[in-house]
C-alpha positions, 0 to 999 in steps of 0.5 A: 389756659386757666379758663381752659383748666378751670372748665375741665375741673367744674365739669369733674367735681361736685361742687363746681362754685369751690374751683379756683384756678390761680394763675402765676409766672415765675421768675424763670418764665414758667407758668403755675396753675395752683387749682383749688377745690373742695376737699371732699373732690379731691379724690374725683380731681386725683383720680385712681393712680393719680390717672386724672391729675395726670391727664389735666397735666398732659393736656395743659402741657400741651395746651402750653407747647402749642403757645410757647410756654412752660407750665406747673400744676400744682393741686390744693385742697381749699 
């Protein structure tokens, strides 16, 4: 899942060599994925209305369904 998040994410941004997707399980069995990128991506990962973020999210939800597990995106500017 995280190779898959970070392939989506240096295809969007401009400065593909800053992603970095940091994976993480919590105590309660849910997976987190803190994405970092540049911060002058920011706007190209968010999106307009968030509409971009918001289907990174949707599609690693599903990713996640499909092999059983629960999953948080958690976006950061580096």
């Amino acid at each position: 899942m995280k190779d898959f998040v970070e392939n989506l994410l240096k295809t969007i941004v401009d400065s593909p060599d800053k992603v970095v997707v940091n994976e993480s399980l919590d105590t309660s069995g849910v997976t987190n994925l803190e994405l970092v990128v540049a911060p002058l991506d920011m706007g190209k990962v968010i999106g307009k209305g968030g509409k971009i973020i918001k289907a990174i999210r949707d599609l690693t939800r599903i990713l996640a369904v499909k092999q059983n597990r629960r999953v948080n995106v958690i976006l950061k500017e580096g």
